[in-house]
LOMI-679281 format. One line per field, with one value per residue (C-alpha): residue in one letter; x, y, z. Coordinates in steps of 0.1 Angstrom, whole numbers, plus 5000, padded with zeros to 4 digits. Each point is the difference from the previous one (the first is absolute). Layout:
! LOMI-679281
residu A:...
X X:...
Y Y:...
Z Z:...
//
This chain:
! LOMI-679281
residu X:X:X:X:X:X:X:X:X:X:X:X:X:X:X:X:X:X:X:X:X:X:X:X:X:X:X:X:X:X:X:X:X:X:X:X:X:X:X:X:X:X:X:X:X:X:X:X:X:X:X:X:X:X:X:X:X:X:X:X:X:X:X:X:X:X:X:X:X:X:X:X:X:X:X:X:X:X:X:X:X:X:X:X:X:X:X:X:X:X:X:X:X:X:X:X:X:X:X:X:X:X:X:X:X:X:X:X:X:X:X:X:X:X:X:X:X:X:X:X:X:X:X:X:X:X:X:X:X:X:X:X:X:X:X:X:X:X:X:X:X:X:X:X:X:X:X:X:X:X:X:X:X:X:X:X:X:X:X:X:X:X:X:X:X:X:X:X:X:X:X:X:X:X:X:X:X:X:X:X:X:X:X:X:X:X:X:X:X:X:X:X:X:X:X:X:X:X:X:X:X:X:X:X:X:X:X:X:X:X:X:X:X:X:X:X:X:X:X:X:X:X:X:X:X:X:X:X:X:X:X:X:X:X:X:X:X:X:X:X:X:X:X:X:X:X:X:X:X:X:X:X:X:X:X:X:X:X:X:X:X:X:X:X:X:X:X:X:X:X:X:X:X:X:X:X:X:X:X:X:X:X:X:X:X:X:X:X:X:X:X:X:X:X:X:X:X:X:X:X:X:X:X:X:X:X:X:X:X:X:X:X:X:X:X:X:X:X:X:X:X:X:X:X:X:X:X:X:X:X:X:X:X:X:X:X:X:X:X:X:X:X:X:X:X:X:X:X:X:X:X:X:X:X:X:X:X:X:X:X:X:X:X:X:X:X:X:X:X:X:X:X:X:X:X:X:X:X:X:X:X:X:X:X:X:X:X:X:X:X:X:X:X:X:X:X:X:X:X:X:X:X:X:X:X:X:X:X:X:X:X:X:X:X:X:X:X:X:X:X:X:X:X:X:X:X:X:X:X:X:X:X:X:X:X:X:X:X:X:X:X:X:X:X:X:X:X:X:X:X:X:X:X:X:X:X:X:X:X:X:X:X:X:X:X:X:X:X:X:X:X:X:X:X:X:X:X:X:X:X:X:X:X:X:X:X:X:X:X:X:X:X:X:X:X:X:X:X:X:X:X:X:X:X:X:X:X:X:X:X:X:X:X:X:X:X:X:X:X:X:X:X:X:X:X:X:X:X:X:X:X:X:X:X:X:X:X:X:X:X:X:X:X:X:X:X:X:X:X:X:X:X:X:X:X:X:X:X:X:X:X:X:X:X:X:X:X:X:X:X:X:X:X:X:X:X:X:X:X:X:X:X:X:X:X:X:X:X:X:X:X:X:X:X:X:X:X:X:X:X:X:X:X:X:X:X:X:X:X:X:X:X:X:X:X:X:X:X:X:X:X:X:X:X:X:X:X:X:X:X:X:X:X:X:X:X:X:X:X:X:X:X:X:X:X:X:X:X:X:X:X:X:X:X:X:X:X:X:X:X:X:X:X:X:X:X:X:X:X:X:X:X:X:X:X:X:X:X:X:X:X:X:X:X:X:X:X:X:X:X:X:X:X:X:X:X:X:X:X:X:X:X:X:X:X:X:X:X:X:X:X:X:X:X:X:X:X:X:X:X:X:X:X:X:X:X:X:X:X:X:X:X:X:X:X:X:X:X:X:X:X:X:X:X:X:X:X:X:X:X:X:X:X:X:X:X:X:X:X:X:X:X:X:X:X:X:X:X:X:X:X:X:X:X:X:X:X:X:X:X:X:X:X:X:X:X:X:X:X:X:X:X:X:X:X:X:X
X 8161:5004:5016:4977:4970:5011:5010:4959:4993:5025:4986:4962:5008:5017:4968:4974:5020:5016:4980:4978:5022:5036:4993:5013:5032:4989:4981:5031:5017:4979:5006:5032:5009:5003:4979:4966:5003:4968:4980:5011:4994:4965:4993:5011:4978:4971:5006:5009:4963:4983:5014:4993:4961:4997:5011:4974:4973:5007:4998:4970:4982:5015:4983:4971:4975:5011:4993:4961:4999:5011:4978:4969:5006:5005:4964:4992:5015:4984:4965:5019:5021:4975:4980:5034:5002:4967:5009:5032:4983:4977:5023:5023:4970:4989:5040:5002:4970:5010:5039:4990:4998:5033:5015:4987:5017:5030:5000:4997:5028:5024:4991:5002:5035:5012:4989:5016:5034:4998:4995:5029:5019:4988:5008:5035:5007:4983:5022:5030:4987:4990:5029:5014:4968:5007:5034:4982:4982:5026:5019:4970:4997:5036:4998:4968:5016:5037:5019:5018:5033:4978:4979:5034:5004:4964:5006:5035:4982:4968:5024:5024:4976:4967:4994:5016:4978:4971:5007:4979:4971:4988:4998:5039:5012:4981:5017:5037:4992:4987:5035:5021:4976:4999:5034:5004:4973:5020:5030:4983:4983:5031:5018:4974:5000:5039:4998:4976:5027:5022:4983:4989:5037:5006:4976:5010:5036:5006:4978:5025:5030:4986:4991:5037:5017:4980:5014:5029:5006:4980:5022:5032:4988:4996:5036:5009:4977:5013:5037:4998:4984:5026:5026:4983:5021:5026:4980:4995:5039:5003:4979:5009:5025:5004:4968:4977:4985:4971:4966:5005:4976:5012:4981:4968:5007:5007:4973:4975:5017:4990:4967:4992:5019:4976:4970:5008:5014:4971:4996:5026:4986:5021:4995:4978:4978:4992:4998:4981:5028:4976:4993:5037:5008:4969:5012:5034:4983:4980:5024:5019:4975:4993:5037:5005:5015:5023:4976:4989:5032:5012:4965:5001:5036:4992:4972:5020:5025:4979:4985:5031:5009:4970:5008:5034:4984:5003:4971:5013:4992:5014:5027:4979:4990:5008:4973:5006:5033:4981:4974:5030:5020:4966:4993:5036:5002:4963:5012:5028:4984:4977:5027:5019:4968:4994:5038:4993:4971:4999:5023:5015:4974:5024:5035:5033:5016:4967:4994:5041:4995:4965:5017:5037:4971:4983:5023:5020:4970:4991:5035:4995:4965:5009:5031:4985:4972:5022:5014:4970:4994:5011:4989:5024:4971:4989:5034:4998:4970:5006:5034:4981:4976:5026:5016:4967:4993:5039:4998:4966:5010:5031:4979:4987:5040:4995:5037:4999:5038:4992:4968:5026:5024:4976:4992:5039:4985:4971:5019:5024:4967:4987:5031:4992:4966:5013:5025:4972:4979:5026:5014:4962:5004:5035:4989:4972:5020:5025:4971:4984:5032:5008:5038:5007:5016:4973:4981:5001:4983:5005:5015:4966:5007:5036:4991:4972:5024:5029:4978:4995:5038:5032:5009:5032:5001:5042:4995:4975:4985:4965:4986:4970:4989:5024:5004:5017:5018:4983:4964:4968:5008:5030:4981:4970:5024:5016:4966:4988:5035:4992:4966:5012:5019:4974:4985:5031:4994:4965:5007:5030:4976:4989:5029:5015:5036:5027:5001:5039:4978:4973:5023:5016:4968:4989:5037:4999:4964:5013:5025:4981:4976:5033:5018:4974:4969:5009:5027:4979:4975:5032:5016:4967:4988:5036:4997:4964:4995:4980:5032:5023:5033:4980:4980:5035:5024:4968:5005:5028:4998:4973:5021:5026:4980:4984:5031:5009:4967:5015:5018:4963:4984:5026:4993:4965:5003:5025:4973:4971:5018:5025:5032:5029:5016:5031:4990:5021:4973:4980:4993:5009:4975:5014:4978:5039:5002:4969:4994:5039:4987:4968:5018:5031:4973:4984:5037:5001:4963:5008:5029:4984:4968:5026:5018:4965:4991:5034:4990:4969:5017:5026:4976:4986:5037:4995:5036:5007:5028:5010:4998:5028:5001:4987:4971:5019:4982:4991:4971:4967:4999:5034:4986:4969:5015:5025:4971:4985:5027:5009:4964:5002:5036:4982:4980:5022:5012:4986:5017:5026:5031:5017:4964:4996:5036:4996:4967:5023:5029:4977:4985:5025:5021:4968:4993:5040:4991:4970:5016:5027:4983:4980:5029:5015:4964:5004:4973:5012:5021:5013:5011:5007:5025:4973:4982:5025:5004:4966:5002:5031:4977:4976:5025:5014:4968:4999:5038:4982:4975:5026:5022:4968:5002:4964:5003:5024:5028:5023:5034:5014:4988:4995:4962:5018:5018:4971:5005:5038:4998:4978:5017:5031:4983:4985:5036:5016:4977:4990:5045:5001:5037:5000:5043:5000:4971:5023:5030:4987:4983:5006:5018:4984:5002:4981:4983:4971:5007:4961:4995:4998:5016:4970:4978:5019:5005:4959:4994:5025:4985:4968:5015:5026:4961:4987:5030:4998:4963:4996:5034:4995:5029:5025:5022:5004:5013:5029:4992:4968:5027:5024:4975:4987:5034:4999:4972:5008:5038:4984:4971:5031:5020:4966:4990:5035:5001:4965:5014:5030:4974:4979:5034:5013:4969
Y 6676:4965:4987:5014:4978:4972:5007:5010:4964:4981:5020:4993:4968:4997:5020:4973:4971:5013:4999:5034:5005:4998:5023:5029:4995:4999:5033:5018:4991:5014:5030:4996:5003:5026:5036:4994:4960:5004:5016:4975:4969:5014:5000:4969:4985:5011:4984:4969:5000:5010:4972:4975:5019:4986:4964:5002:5012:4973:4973:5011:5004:4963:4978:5023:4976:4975:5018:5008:4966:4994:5024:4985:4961:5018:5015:4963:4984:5024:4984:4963:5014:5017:4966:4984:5021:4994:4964:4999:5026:4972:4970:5024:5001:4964:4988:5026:4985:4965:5009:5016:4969:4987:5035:4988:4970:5012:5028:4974:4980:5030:5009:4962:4999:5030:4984:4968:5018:5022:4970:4981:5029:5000:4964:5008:5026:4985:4969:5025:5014:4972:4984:5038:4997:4963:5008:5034:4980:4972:5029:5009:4966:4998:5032:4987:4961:5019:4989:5031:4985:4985:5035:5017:4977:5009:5031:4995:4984:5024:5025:4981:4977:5007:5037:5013:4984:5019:5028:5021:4993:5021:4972:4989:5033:4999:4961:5020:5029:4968:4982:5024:5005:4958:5001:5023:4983:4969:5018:5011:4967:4976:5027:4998:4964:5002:5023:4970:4972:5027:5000:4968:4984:5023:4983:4966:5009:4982:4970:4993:5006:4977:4973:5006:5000:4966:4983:5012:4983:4967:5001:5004:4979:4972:5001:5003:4971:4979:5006:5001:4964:4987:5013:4993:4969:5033:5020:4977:4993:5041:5012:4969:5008:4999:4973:5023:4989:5024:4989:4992:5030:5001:4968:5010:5035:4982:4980:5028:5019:4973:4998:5036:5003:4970:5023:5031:4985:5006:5036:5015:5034:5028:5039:4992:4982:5024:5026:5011:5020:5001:5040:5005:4976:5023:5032:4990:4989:5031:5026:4981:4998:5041:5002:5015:4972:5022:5015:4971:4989:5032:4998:4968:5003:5029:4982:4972:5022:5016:4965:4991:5025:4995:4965:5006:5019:4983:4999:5016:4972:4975:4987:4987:4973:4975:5005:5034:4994:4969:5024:5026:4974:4984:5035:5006:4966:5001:5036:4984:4968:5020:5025:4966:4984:5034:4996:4968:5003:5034:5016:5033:5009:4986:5002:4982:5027:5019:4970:5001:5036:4994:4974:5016:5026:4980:4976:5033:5013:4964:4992:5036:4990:4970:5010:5027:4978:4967:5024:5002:4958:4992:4963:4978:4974:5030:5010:4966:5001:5033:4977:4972:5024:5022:4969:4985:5035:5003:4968:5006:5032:4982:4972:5028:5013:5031:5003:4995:4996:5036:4984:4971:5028:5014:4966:5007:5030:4982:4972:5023:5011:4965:4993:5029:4992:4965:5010:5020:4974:4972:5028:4993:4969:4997:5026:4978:4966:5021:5011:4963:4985:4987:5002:4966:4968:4982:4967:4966:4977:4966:4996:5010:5034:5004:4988:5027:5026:4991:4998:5037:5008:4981:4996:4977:4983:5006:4969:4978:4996:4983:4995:5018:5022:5023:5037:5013:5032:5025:5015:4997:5031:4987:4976:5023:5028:4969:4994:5035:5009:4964:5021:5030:4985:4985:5033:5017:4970:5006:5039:4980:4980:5008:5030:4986:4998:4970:4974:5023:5031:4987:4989:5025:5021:4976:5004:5038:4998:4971:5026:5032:4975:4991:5029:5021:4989:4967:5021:5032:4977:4983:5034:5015:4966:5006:5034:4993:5004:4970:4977:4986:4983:4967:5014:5013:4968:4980:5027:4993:4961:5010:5020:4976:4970:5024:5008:4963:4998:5025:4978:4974:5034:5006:4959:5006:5031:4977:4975:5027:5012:4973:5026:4985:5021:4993:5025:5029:5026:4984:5022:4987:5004:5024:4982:4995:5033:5008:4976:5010:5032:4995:4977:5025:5023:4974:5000:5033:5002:4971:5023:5028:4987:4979:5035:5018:4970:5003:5037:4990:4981:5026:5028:4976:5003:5018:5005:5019:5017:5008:4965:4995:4962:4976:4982:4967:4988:5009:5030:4981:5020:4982:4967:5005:5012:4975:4972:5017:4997:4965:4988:5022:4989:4962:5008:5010:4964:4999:5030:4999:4999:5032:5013:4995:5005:5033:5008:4988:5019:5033:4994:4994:5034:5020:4989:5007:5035:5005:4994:5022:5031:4992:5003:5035:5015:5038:5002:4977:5019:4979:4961:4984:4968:4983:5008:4986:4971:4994:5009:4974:4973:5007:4998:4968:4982:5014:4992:4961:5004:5008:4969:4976:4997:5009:4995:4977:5008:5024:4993:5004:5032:5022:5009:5010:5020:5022:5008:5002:5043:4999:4970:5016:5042:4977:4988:5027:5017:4971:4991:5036:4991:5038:4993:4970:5017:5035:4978:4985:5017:4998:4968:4971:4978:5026:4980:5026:5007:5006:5026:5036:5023:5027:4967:4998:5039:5000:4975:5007:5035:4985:4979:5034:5017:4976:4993:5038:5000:4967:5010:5029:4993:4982:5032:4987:4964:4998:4967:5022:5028:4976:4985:5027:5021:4967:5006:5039:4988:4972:5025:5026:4970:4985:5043:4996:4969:5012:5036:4984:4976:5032:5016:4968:5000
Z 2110:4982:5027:5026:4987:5005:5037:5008:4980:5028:5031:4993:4996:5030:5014:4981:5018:5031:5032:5008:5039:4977:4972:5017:4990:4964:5001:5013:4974:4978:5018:5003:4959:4972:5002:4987:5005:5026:4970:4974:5022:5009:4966:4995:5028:4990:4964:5018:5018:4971:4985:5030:4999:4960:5011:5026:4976:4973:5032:5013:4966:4993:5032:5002:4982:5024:5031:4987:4992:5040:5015:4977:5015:5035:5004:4987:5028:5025:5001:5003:5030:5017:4999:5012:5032:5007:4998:5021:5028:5003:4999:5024:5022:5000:5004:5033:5012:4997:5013:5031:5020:4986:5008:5033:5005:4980:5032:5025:4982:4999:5038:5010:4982:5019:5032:4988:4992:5033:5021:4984:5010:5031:5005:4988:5022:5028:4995:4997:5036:5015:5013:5015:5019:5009:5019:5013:5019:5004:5014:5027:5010:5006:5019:5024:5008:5003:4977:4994:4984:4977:4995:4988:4974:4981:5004:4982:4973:4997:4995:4975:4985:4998:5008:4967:4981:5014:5010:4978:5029:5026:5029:4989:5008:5033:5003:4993:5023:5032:4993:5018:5032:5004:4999:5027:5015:4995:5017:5029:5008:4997:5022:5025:5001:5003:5030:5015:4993:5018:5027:4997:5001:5029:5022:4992:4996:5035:4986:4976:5016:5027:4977:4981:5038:5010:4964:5005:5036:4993:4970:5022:5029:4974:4989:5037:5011:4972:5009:5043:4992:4980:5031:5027:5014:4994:5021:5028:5002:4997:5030:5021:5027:5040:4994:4983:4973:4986:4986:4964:4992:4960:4994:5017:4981:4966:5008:5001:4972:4980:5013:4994:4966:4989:5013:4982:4968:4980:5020:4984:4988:4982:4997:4969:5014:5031:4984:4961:4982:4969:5004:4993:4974:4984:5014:4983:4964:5001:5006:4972:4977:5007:4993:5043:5013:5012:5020:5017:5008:5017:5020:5015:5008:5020:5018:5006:5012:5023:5015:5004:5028:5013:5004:5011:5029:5030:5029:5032:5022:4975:5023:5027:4984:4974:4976:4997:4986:4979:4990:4987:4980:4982:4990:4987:4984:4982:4985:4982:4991:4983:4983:4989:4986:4980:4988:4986:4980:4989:4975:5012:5026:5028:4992:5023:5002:5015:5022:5013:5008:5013:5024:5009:5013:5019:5012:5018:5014:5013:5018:5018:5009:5016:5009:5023:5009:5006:5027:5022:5007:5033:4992:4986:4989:4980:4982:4991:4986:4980:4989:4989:4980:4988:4987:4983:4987:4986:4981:4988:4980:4992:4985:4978:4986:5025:5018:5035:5014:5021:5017:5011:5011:5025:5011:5013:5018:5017:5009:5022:5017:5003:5017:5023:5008:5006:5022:5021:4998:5018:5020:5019:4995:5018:5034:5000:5000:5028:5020:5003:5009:5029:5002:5014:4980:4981:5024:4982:5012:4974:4965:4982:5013:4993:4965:4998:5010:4980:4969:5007:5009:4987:5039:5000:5029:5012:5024:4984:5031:4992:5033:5012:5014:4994:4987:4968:5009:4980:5011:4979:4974:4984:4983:4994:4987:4978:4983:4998:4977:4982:4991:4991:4974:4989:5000:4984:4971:4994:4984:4980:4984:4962:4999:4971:5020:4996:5035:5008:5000:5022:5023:4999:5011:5028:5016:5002:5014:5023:5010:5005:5023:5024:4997:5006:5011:5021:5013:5008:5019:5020:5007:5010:5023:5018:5012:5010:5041:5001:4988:5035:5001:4993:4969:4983:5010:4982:4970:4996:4997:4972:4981:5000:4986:4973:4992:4996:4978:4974:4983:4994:4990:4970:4992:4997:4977:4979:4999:4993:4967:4991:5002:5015:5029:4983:4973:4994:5005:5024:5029:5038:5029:5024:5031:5018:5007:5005:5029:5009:5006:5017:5023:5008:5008:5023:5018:5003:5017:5020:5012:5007:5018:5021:5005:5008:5025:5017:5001:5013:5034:5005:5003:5028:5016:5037:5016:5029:4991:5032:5018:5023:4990:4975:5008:4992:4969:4971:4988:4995:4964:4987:5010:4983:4973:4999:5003:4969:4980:5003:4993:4972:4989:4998:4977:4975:4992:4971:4986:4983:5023:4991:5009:5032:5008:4986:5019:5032:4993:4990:5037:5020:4983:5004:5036:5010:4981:5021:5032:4989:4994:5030:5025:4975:4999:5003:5025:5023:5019:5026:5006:5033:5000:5012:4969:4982:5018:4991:4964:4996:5017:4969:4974:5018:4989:4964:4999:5011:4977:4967:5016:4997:4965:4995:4964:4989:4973:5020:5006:5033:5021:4968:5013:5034:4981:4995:5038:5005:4994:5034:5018:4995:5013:5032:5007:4999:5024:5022:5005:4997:4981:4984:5000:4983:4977:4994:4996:4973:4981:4961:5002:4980:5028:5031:5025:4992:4960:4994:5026:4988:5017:4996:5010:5032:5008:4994:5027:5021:5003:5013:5030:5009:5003:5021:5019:5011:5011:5015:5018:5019:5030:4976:5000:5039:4985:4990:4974:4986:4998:4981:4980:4987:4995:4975:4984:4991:4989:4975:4987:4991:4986:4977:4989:4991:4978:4987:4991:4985:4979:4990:4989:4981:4977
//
């Protein structure tokens, strides 16, 4: 119980000074003790506030005097404070009154000092604004003068620079949303203006690759001038031979060149200047800047792609005239002066490699196009021409590191068909020197006009005969024909020109075209004049006189191509001129014409032959045909004294066999079926006088009687039949040394035959006589003895 007490002590104290929310704990323990302990500290609580009550009471009852003495001066103060309030009410009232103006002005103060701090704010932000509004608008004005390069670069730095820092506003985000619709704006206007350069560069393409060609060749022709002057004393010495000495056109040439380079020396315009490639440097920037350049780059080498097969497009007509192959190559040329002038001041867009392709395209589609084309000119002035261009157009693109060795390569090509058109060309040329000749040795009258014709032809004179007038052997054409191959190497050396080729190749070329021009041509037109109708015995004897002094030219010809390219014949591969044969040929053909039209005319004059086969005796004298013809041969025998001497004994020899052949198978013609003696008689009297004819020596160089020797098989048939020695004939036959070796037995039996016939008509009675009898008992016994020989031939073989 003791210790109980002072347990409730420690918990009310703990109540007294613990906070009202914690004593909880402290109840429960209260609870939480002995049996009874509730009771016990309920009692002892209540002692504890009775106690706390007295303390009160003894307080209370201590101050109380002081509090009446506090309430006593209160109600004493009362009055005082009532007057007070009255006092201040009023002073509160007088002090609003006077304060309401300052409240006033303090208002205005406060509302002025907003305005002052909103308008610095203002001012700041507008000064923060400002400048994105300053390149807004720079950016417009950009946009309306063009200036589109320099409209990408504001945007870049709106967007980087200044639009961050105000982008809290309503009109920047309009500002961000614009940007991408001026770009694209941007983008389709540079693109537009690069499809007008486009087309632009297409029309004027030509322009420029005119204006590049024309450098190109006053440049050339400069260099050309300059060096032809410095050889012209070379040149001079070079064309001079046979007394021809050209005009010295290099120095009027140079001259000019000069003249003209002097002129256009200040002209001298490039692609950049003739055409504005401004839209696509921009183009290029733009697409840059937009980060497409790749883009652009695939586009405009499409469209140049494109142009450039339009370009490479040839007209139809384009071969008919020069220009139209100018017109082509200005095109071609401007396209890749234009491709080489993007190359070099752009980075990328244009690439080598792109422009090589661009031209290994071109350049095979070009060598077909002219190849094809080349093929239609009949005109060698305008092969020439497409030469000289093809050349100028060549070194142009050369000039420009474009590889050309395949252009000079079809040059090759063209110059085989210059050659052809050439050779067509003097092929006129020579039928219409052959129709206007005369055929008769050239007249000269005095020295002026032998020098005048040997200046033209190196005549040499075998006799050195200089008194006039006299003739030189050969007609008017040699000469011509001299001059007119002269020309046409001349000709052939014009396409050799500018080929880039070493002096042995050139040569080279102007041989083989030399060649094809005798070998062919010349020789064509000899072989063809020969066979013409028109051409007599004259006409070919005076042919042949040509031929042989052109032939004797040959060698002057070879001289003056040595002297034309400064190669020495004695060169190893230097070609020969095959003019020997040529004229060889054309002048064995000439023989053998001369042969036959002598044969034909002897043809002619037999078939005039009118023998009466049955005569009983010769008239005495020769046939009136055998004279004439005899008469023609011996004024046609003089002329050919100025033919070479195997010539014209030949010609003889080939008449005199055909005549004996004619006469021949005139007397064994199978349908002449009967010969008198007399016949004979007369025939032998005809062969007597071409026997006297072939003795004459008509044309001299035979030895002995070797032209009557065309005759001896028919002297030797008439003798036998006219001494009618049949046993000296069958005696000796097959020995070397028979009196009648030439006559065939088969000839014999076949005339024999015909007198046996006749003998039997025109001898009706001579059964009655006993000489007829005996005569022809002769007759039957020698046919059986010549069908035996001719049987015993037939067997042998």
């Amino acid at each position: 119980m003791a210790e109980s007490l002072p347990e409730h002590e420690r918990i009310l104290q703990e109540i007294e000074s613990t906070d009202t929310a914690c004593v909880g704990p402290t109840l429960r323990s209260v609870y939480d003790d002995q049996p009874n302990a509730h009771q016990r500290f309920m009692e002892k609580l209540d002692a504890c506030i009775r106690n706390h009550d007295r303390e009160i009471e003894k307080m209370c009852n201590f101050h109380h005097q002081g509090f009446v003495d506090a309430i006593t001066e209160l109600l004493k103060v009362r009055a005082d404070a009532e007057k007070l309030k009255v006092q201040v009410t009023d002073t509160n009232r007088r002090l609003q009154d006077a304060g309401k103006e300052v409240i006033a002005q303090t208002e205005e103060i406060i509302r002025c000092r907003i305005q002052q701090r909103n308008i610095t704010t203002v001012v700041e932000k507008l000064q923060l604004c400002l400048p994105v509004l300053e390149m807004y608008s720079k950016l417009k004005e950009q946009m309306k003068v063009k200036r589109y390069y320099s409209a990408l670069k504001t945007m870049e730095q709106l967007e980087n620079m200044y639009l961050p820092r105000v982008s809290q506003y309503r009109f920047c985000q309009i500002m961000i949303e614009n940007l991408p619709k001026l770009r694209e704006e941007i983008k389709e206007i540079s693109m537009s203006d690069l499809k007008d350069f486009l087309e632009s560069i297409r029309k004027h393409s030509d322009k420029i690759g005119e204006t590049a060609m024309k450098q190109a060749q006053q440049q050339k022709t400069f260099n050309t001038a300059l060096q032809k002057q410095n050889n012209v004393n070379y040149g001079r010495n070079m064309y001079a031979i046979n007394g021809r000495v050209p005009e010295p056109k290099y120095e009027i040439t140079s001259k000019r060149t000069l003249e003209e380079e002097d002129e256009h020396e200040e002209e001298v315009l490039t692609a950049h200047d003739l055409v504005d490639f401004s839209p696509v440097y921009r183009c290029l920037h733009i697409y840059s800047v937009l980060g497409d350049g790749e883009t652009f780059e695939n586009y405009y080498r499409k469209q140049r792609r494109k142009q450039a097969r339009l370009v490479l497009q040839p007209q139809s007509s384009m071969h008919e005239t020069v220009e139209g192959y100018r017109r082509y190559f200005s095109q071609i040329v401007g396209f890749f002066v234009v491709e080489d002038h993007i190359l070099h001041v752009t980075q990328g867009l244009v690439t080598r490699a792109y422009t090589d392709e661009l031209w290994n395209m071109a350049l095979s589609k070009i060598i077909a196009v002219l190849r094809t084309h080349s093929s239609y000119c009949t005109d060698p002035d305008l092969v020439l021409e497409l030469k000289n261009l093809i050349v100028v157009f060549a070194d142009t693109l050369q000039g420009y590191g474009f590889p050309v060795n395949r252009l000079f390569d079809l040059l090759f090509e063209i110059r085989d068909q210059y050659n052809e058109t050439l050779l067509k060309k003097w092929a006129g040329l020579f039928r219409d020197i052959f129709e206007a000749d005369n055929y008769s040795p050239i007249p000269v009258a005095n020295e002026e006009e032998y020098k005048i014709v040997i200046s033209k032809f190196p005549f040499q004179d075998p006799e050195l005969d200089k008194s006039f007038p006299k003739k030189l052997p050969m007609s008017q054409s040699v000469p011509q024909i001299y001059i007119q191959v002269k020309e046409f190497i001349y000709a052939s050396l014009k396409f050799s020109e500018s080929l880039h080729r070493s002096s042995t190749e050139i040569d080279d070329m102007l041989r083989k075209s030399t060649n094809l021009l005798l070998t062919r041509t010349l020789s064509s037109c000899l072989q063809n004049l020969i066979k013409k109708p028109h051409i007599g015995l004259t006409e070919l004897v005076q042919i042949i006189i040509n031929t042989t002094h052109l032939e004797q030219a040959c060698k002057y010809l070879e001289d003056f191509i040595t002297n034309i390219t400064n190669i020495s014949q004695e060169t190893v591969h230097t070609a020969r001129l095959y003019g020997l044969s040529t004229f060889k040929d054309a002048r064995h053909a000439a023989e053998g014409e001369i042969y036959t039209k002598l044969n034909q005319k002897i043809d002619e004059f037999i078939q005039l032959a009118d023998y009466d086969w049955t005569m009983s005796e010769s008239a005495g004298r020769a046939s009136g045909y055998l004279m004439d013809l005899i008469n023609f041969l011996r004024s046609t025998f003089q002329v050919f004294t100025h033919l070479p001497g195997k010539v014209a004994q030949t010609a003889c020899m080939s008449a005199c066999q055909h005549l004996s052949t004619s006469l021949m198978q005139m007397l064994l013609d199978s349908e002449l079926k009967q010969i008198s003696m007399g016949a004979v008689q007369q025939f032998n009297l005809d062969v007597i006088q071409c026997e006297l004819f072939a003795s004459s020596e008509p044309v001299p160089g035979f030895h002995g009687d070797t032209l009557q020797l065309a005759f001896i098989d028919l002297r030797q048939l008439l003798d036998l039949f006219m001494v009618w020695d049949w046993s000296t004939y069958l005696a000796d036959y097959g020995q070397p040394t028979s009196k009648y070796l030439r006559v065939n037995p088969s000839t014999a039996l076949t005339l024999l035959e015909k007198m046996k016939d006749t003998s039997k008509k025109n001898n009706i009675f001579a059964q009655f006589r006993k000489n007829d009898r005996d005569k022809q008992k002769l007759i039957e016994t020698v046919v059986k003895q010549l069908r035996s020989l001719v049987n015993g031939m037939s067997q042998h073989t």
